[in-house]
DSSP file (Angstrom, degrees, kcal/mol; ACC not computed):
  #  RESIDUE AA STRUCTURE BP1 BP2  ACC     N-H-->O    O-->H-N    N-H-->O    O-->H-N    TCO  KAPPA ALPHA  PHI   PSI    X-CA   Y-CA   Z-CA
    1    1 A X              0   0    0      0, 0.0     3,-0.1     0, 0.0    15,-0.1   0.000 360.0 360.0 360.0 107.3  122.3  139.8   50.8
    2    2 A X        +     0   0    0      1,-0.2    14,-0.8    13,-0.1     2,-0.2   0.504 360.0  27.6-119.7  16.9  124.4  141.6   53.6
    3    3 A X  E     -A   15   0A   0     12,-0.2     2,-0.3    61,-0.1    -1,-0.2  -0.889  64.1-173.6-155.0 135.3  126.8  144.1   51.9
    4    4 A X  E     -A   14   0A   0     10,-1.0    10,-1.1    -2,-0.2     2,-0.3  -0.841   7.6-179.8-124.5 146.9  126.3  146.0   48.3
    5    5 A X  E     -A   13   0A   0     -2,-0.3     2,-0.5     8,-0.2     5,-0.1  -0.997  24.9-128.0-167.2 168.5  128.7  148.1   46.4
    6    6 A X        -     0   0    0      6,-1.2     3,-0.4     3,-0.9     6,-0.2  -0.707   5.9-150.6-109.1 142.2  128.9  149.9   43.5
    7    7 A X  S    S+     0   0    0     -2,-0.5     3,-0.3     1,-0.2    -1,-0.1   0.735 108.3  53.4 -88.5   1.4  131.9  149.5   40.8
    8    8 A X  S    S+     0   0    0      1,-0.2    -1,-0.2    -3,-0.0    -2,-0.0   0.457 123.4  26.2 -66.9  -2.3  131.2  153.4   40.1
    9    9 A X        +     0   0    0     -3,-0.4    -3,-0.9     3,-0.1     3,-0.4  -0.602  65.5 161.6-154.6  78.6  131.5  154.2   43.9
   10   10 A X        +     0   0    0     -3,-0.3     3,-0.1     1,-0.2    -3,-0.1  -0.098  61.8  74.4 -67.4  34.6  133.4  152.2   45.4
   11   11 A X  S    S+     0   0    0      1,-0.1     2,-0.4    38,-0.0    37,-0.3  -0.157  93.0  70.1-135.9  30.5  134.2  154.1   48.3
   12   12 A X        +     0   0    0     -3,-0.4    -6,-1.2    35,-0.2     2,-0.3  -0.954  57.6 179.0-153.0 139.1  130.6  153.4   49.6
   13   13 A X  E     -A    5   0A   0     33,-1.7     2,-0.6    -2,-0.4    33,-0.5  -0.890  16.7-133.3-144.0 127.7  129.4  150.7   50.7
   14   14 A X  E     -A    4   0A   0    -10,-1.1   -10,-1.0    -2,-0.3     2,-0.4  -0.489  19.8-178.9-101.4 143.1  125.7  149.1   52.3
   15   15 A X  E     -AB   3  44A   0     29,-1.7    29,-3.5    -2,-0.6   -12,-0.2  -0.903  29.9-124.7-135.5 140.4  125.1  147.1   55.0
   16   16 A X  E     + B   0  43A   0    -14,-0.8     2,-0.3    -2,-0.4    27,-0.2  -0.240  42.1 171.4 -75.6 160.8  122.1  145.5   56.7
   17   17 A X        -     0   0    0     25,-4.2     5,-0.4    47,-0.1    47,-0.1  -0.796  38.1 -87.2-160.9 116.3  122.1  146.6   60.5
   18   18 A X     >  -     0   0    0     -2,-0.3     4,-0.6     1,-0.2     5,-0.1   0.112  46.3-121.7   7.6 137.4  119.5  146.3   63.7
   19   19 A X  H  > S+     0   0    0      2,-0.2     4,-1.3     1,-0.1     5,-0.2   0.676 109.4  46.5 -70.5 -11.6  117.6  148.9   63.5
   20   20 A X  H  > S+     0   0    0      1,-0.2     4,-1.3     2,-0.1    -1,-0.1   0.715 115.4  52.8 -97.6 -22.4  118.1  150.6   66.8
   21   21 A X  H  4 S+     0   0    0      2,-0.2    -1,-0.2     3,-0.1    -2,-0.2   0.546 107.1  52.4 -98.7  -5.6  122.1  150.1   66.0
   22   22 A X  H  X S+     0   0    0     -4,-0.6     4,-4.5    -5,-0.4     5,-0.3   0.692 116.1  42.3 -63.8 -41.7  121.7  151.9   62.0
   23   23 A X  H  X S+     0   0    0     -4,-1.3     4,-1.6     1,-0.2    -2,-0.2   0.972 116.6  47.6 -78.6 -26.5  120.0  155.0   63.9
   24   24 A X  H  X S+     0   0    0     -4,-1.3     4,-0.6    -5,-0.2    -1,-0.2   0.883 113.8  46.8 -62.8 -26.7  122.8  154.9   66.9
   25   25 A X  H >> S+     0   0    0      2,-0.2     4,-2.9     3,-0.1     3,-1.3   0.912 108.6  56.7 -94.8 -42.5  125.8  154.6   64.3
   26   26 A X  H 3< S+     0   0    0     -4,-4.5     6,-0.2     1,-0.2    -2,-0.2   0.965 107.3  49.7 -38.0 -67.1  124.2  157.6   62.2
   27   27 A X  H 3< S+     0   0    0     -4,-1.6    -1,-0.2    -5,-0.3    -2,-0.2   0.622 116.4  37.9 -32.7 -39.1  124.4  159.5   65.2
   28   28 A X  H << S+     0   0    0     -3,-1.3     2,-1.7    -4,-0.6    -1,-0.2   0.831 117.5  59.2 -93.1 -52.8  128.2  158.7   66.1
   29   29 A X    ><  -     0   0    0     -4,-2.9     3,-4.1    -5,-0.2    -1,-0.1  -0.420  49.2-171.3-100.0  96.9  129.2  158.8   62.5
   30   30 A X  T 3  S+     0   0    0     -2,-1.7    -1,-0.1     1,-0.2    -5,-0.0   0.714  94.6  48.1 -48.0 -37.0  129.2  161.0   60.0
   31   31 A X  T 3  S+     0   0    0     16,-0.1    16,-2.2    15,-0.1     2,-0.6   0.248  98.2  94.4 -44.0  -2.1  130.4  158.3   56.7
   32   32 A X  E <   +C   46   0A   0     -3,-4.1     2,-0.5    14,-0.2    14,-0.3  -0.838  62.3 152.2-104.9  83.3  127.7  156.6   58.6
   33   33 A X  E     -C   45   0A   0     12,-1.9    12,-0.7    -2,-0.6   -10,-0.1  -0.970  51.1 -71.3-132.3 103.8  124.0  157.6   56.5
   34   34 A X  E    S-C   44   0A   0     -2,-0.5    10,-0.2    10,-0.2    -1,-0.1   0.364  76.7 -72.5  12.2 126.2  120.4  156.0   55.9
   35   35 A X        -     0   0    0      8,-2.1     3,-0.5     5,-0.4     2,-0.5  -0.065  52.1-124.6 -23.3 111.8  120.5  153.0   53.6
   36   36 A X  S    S-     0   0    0      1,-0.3    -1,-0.1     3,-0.1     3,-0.1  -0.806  97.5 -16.9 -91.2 108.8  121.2  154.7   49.5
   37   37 A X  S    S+     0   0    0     -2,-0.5    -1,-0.3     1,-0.1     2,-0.1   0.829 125.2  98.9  64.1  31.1  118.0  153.0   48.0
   38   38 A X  S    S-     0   0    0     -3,-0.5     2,-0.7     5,-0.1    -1,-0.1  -0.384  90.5 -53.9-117.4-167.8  117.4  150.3   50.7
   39   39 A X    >>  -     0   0    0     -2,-0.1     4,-2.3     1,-0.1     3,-1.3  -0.925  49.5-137.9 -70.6 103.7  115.2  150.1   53.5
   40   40 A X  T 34 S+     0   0    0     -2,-0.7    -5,-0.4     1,-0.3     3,-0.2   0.808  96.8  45.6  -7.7 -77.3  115.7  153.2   55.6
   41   41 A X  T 34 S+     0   0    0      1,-0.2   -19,-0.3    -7,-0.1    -1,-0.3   0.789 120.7  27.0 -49.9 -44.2  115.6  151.4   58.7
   42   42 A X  T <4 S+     0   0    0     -3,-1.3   -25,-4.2   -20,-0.1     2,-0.5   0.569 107.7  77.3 -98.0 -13.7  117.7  148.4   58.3
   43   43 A X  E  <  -B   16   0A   0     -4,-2.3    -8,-2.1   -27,-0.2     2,-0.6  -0.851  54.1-168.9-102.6 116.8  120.1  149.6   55.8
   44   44 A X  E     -BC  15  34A   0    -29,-3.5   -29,-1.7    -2,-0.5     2,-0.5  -0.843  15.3-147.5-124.5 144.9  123.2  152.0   56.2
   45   45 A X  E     - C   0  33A   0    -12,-0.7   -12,-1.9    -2,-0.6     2,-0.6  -0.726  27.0-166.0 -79.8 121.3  125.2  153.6   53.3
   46   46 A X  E     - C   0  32A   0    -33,-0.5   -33,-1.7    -2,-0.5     2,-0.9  -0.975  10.4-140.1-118.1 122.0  128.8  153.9   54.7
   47   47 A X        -     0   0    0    -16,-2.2     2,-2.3    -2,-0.6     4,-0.2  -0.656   3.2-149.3-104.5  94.4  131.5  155.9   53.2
   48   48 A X        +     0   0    0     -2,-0.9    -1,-0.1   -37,-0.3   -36,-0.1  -0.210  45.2 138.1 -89.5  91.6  134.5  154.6   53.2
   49   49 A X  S    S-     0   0    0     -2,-2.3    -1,-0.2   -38,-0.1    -2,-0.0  -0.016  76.7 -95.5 -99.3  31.2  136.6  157.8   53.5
   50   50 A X  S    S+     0   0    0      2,-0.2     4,-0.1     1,-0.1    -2,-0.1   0.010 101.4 106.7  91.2 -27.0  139.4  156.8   56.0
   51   51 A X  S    S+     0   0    0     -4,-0.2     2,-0.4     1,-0.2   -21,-0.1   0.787  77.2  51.1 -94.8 -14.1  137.5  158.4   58.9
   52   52 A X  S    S-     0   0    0     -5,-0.1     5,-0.3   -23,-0.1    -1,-0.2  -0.905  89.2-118.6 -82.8  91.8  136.6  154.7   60.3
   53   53 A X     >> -     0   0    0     -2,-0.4     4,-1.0     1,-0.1     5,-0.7   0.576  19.7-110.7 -39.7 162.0  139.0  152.3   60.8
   54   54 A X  H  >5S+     0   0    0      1,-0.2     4,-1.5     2,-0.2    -1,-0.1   0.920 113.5  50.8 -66.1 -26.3  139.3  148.9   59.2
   55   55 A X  H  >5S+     0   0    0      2,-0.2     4,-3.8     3,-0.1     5,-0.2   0.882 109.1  56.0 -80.4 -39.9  138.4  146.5   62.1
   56   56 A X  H >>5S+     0   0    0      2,-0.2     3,-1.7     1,-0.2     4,-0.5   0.726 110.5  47.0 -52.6 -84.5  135.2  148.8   62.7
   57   57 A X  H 3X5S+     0   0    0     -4,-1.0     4,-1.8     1,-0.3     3,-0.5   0.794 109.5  51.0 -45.6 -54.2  134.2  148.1   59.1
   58   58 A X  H 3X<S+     0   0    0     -4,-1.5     4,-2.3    -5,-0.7     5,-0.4   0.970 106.1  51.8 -60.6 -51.0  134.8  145.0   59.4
   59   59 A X  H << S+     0   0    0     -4,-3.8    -2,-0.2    -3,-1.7    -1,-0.2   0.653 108.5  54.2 -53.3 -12.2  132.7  144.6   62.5
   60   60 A X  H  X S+     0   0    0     -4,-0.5     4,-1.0    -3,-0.5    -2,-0.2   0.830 107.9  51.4 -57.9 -62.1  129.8  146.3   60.7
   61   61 A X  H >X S+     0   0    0     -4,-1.8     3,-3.5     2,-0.2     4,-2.2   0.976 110.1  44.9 -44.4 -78.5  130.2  143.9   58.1
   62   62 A X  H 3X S+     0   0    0     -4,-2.3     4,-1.0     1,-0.3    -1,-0.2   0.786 114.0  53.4 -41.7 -30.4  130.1  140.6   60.5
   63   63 A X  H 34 S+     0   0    0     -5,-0.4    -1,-0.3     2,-0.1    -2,-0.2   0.697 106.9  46.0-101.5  -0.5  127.4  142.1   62.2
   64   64 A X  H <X S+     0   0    0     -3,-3.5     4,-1.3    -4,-1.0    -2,-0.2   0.783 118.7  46.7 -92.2 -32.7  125.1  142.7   58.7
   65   65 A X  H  X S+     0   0    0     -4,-2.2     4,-2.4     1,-0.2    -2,-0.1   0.895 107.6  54.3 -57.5 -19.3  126.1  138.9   57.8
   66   66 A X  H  X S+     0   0    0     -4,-1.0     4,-0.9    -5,-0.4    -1,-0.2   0.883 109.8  50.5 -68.1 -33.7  125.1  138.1   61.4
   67   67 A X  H >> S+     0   0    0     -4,-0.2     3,-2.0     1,-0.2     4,-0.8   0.998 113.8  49.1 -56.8 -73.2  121.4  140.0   60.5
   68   68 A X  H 3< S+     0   0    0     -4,-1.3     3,-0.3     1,-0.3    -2,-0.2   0.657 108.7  40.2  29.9-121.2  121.2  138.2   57.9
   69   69 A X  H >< S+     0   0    0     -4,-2.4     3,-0.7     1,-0.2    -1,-0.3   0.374 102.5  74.3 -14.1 -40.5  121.9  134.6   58.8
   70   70 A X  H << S+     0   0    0     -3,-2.0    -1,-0.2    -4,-0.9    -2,-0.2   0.463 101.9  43.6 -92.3 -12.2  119.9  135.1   62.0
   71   71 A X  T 3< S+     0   0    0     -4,-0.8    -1,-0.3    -3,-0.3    -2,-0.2   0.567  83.6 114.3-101.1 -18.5  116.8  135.1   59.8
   72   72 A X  S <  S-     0   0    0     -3,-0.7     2,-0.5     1,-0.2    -3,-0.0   0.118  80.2 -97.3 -92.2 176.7  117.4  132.3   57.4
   73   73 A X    >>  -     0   0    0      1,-0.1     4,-1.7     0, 0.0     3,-0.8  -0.778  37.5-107.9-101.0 130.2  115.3  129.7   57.7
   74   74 A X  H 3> S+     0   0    0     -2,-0.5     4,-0.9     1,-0.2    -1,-0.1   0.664 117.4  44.8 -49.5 -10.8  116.8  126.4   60.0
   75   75 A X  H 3> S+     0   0    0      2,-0.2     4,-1.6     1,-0.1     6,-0.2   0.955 113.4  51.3 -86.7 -28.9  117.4  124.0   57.0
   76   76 A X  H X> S+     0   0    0     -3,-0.8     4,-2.3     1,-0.3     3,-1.4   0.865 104.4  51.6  -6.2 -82.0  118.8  126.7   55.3
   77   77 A X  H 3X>S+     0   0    0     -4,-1.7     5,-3.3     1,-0.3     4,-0.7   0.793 115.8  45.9 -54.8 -40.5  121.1  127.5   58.1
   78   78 A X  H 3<5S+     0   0    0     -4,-0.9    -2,-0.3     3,-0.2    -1,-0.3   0.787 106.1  57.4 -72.6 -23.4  122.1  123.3   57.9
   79   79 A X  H <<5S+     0   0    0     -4,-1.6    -2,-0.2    -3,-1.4    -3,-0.2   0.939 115.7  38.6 -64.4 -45.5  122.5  123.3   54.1
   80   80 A X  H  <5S-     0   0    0     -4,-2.3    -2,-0.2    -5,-0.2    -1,-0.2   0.751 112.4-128.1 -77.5 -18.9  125.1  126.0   54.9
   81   81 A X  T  <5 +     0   0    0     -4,-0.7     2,-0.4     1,-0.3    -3,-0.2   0.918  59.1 137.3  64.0  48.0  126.3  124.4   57.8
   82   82 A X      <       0   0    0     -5,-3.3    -1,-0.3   -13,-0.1    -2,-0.1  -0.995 360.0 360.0-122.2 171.4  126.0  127.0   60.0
   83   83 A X              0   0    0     -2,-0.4    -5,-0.1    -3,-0.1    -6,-0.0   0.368 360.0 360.0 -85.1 360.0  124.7  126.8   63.6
């Protein structure tokens, strides 16, 4: 799992993240806030109110699938065919 959302707030959405790169993006961003019912550390609650563009969000995204992924186990990673 590397992005959750809710169909009663859809304007928020959570995404796994480095830890040292969740507390660095809080810092930069406000829509940016500690993981809503997650793990603190690895999780951040993102809000999508306009004040971040879409290719950031979308790199935030590629980089929680990247967490992810980076973890799986190698056959895992060959069933899925990725490298």
């Amino acid at each position: 799992m590397f992005c959750l959302t809710s169909l009663s707030e859809p304007d928020r959405i959570n995404l796994k993240c480095d830890p040292e790169k969740a507390i660095a993006l809080r810092e930069e961003y406000n829509c940016v806030l500690p993981g809503w019912h997650m793990n603190k550390s690895m999780w951040n609650t993102v809000v999508l109110d306009g004040t971040v563009s879409n290719n950031i969000i979308s790199e935030w995204i590629d980089h929680s699938y990247d967490e992810v992924v980076k973890k799986l186990p190698k056959k895992d990673k060959i069933t899925l065919g990725i490298s």
